[in-house]
N, C-alpha and C positions, 0 to 999 in steps of 0.2 A: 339762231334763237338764243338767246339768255340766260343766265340760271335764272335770273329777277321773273324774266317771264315766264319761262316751264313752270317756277314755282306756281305763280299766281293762276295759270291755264289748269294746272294738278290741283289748286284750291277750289277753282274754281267751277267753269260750265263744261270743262273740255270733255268731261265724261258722256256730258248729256250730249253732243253731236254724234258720238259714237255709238249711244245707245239709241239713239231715235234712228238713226241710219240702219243701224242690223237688225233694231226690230224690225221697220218698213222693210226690209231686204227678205227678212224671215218671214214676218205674215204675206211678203209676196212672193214665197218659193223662188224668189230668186238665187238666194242660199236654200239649197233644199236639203231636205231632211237627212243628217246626218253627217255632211260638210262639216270638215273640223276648221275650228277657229281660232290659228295661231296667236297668239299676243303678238310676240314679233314681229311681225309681217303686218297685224294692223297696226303695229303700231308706225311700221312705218308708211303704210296707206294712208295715215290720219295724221303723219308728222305729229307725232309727239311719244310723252315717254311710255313705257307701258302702265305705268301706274292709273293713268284714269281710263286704259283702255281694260286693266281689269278690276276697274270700278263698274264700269256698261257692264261687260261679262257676269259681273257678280246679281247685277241687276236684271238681269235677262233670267237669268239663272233662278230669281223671285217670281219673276213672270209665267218660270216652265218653258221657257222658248229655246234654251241651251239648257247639255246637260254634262259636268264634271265627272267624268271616269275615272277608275281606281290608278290608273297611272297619269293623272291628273291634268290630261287634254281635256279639251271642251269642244263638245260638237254641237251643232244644231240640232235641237231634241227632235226625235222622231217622232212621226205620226202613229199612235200605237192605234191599228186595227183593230188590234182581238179586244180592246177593252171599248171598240165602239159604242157598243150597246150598253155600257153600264153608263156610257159618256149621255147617250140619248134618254135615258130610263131622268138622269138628276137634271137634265136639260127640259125636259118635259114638265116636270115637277116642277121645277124655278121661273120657266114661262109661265104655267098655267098660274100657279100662287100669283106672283109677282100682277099677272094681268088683271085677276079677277077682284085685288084689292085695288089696283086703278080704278078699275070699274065700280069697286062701291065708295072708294074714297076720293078721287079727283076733284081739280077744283077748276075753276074757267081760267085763272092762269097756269095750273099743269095743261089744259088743254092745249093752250096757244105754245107751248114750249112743243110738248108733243107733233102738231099739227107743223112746227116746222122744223122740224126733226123728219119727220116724214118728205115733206119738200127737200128738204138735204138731200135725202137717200135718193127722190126722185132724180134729180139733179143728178148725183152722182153715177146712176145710172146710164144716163146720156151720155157721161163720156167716158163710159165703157174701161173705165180705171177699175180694175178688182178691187185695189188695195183700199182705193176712196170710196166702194161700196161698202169693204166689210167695216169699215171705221164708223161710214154713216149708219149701218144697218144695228151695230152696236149700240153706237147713241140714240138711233129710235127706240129702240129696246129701254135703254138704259132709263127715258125721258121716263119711259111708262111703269120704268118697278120703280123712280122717284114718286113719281104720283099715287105710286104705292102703301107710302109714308113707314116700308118698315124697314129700316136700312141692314140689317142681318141677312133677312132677302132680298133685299137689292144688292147687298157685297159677295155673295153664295153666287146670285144670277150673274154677276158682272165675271169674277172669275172662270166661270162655264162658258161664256161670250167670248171673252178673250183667249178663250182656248180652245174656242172652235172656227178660230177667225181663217185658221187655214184651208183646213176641211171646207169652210162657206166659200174659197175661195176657188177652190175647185169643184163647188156646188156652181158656181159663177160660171167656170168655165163650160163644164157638161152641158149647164142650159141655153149659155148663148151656141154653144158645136152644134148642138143638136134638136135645138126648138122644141125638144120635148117636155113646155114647161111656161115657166114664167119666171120674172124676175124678181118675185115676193112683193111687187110692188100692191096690186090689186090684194091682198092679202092685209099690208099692212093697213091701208086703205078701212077694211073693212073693223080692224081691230078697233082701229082709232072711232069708226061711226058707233062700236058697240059700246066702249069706254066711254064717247058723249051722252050716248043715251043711257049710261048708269046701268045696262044689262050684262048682268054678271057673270051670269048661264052663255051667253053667246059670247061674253069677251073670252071664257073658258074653254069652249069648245073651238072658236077659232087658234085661239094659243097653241092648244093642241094640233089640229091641223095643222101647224104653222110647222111646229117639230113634226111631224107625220114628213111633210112637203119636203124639210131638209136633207132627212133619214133616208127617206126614198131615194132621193135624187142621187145621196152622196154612195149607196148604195150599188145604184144602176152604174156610177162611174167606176168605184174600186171594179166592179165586175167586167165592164167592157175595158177595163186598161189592166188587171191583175190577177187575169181568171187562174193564171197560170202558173200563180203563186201564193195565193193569197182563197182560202175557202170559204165563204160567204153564205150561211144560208139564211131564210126568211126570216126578219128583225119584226119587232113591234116594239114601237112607244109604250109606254104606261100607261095603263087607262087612269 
């Protein structure tokens, strides 16, 4: 390779192949939680120098999906447990808001955006790819606090979303191991009928459920895979 073209690769996208790849690698536990992420080594995984490999890094690093220790490795951020519940209490909050101003403020083209937003998800569902669920399941989400019209709650909601994209990812897993459940598909389903019909009170109380649905599930997994590390007791949503 060239110096003419390192250079222009370093100017240019080369960062962003390395950053789209270890997020997908991250939000799919494939680098799971606390995997350190040498430069060197990707850098030479991704042929190239490490300068745009710790440009991703740094970007990731925005994200909360890696995290910079005091002798200034980077590992892939943990899944912090014990702050679960504080994660579920501002997740509840930001779906219910976010949903119940769809519902009084939507328009028939927020609908149609929504509505296939939703078909995404469905879609992605079928082929049983985690990572293309939680990216679709986002973007349904996301369609519905745009319809919102208030983008402070929609950038608070989107943040929360993308950083519970892992945890949904092993909400994914528990329900297809174990059938104990559904694939939130009949759920979103129902948001979107209360959002059409402009009912504010039902698009709220399903939001809620919706994080109830989550909470539980990711819940019943930490416990049957962590009992024996990790202490758990009975969580509640916000009312």
């Amino acid at each position: 390779m060239s110096d003419e073209s390192e250079v222009k690769r370093i100017r240019g996208t080369g960062w962003k192949n390395v950053y789209e790849t270890l997020r997908n690698e991250i939000l799919a536990l494939t680098l799971p939680p606390g995997q350190l992420l040498d430069e060197m080594t990707l850098a030479e995984r991704f042929d190239m120098s490490r300068s745009p490999v710790r440009e991703a890094l740094i970007r990731l690093g925005a994200d909360e999906l890696v995290v910079t220790l005091s002798n200034r490795s980077t590992i892939v951020a943990p899944i912090e447990v014990a702050t679960f519940p504080k994660y579920v209490e501002a997740l509840d909050i930001a779906q219910r808001m976010n949903t119940r101003l769809a519902a009084a403020l939507r328009t028939d083209a927020d609908l149609k955006i929504i509505t296939k937003r939703l078909k995404s998800f469905e879609a992605a569902v079928k082929t049983g790819n985690h990572l293309a669920m939680s990216e679709a399941n986002k973007e349904f989400h996301m369609a519905i606090a745009h319809a919102g019209k208030n983008q402070y709650l929609a950038s608070f909601y989107e943040k929360l979303l993308s950083q519970g994209q892992r945890m949904l990812h092993l909400h994914f897993e528990y329900l297809e191991r174990t059938h104990e459940g559904y694939l939130l598909t009949d759920e979103h389903s129902l948001m979107l009928n209360a959002i059409r019909d402009k009912d504010v009170e039902l698009a709220d109380e399903l939001a809620h459920a919706h994080t109830r649905q989550f909470q539980d599930n990711f819940i019943n997994f930490m416990r049957e895979n962590y009992t024996t590390d990790v202490a758990l007791g009975p969580l509640r949503a916000a009312e």
